[in-house]
N, C-alpha and C positions, 0 to 999 in steps of 0.2 A: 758504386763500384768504379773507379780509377781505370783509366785507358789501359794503364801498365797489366791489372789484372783482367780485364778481358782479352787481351791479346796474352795472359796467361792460360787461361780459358778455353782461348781457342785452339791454340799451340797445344794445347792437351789433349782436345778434343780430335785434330788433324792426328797426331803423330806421326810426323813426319818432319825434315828439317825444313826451316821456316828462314826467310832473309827479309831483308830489312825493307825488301822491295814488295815484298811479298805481304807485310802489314802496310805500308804505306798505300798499297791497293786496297786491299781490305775493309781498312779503317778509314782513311779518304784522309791520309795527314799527309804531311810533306816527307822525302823520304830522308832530311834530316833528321826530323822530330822522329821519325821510325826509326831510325840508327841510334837516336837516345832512349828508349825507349830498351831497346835490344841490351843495349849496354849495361842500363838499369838491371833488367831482367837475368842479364850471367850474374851479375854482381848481388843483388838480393834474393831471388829466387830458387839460390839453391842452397841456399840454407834453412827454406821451407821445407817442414818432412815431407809435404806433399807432392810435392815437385821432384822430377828429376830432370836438370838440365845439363844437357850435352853441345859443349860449343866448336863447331870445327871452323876454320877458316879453308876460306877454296878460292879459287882463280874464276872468276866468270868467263868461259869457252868464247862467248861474241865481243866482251869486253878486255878482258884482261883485266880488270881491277879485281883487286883482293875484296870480300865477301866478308861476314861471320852470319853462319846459320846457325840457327839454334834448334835442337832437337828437346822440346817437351812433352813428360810423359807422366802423369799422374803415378808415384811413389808408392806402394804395397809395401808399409813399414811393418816390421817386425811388434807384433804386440810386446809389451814389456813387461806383460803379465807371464806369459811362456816362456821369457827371460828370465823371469824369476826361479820361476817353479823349474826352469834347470836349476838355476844357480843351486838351491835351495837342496834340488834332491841331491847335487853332486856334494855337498858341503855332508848331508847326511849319512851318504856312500861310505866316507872318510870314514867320520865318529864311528859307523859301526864296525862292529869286530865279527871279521868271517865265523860265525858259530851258528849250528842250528838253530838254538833258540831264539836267535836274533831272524832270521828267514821272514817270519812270519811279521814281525815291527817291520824290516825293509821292503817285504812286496806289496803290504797292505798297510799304510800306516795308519789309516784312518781307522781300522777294525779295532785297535791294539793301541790304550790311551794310557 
């Protein structure tokens, strides 16, 4: 496992926003190497479905320099099986034609082959 992914890891496991000083402690790296690291992490990371990262920039209150914290949070992706079987049932909605006999094909279709 890569430095990048367990400070993916851990940022998951915190949730909470995380700065570049904040891995740099953590991890025992320099807090350059933690600012690339960070950087990496907006840039790839959220185009894992598993991830969700939230980047803000902020002002450090004792500092004054500008910041990027990163908020990660492990992704609850929508199955795309359940995507389907909308799609699916709404596509079937259409074809059918308002009539009683039909009732029985649209609320049960499994009964009725």
């Amino acid at each position: 496992m890569s430095l990048k992914e367990q400070v993916i890891n851990w940022g998951a496991q915190l949730e909470k926003a995380i700065s570049h000083h904040d891995i740099a402690e953590a991890f025992a790296v320099s807090p350059r190497r933690a600012s690339n690291i960070l950087h990496r992490i907006r840039h790839e990371a959220d185009n894992a479905w598993y991830y969700q990262v939230d980047v803000k920039r902020q002002k450090r209150p004792d500092t004054g320099h500008w910041i990027t914290k990163l908020t990660i949070s492990k992704r609850t992706s929508a199955k795309p099986q359940q995507e389907f079987k909308l799609e699916k049932f709404l596509q079937t909605r259409e074809n059918i034609k308002p009539d009683r006999s039909q009732n029985v094909r649209y609320l049960w279709p499994d009964l009725v082959k």
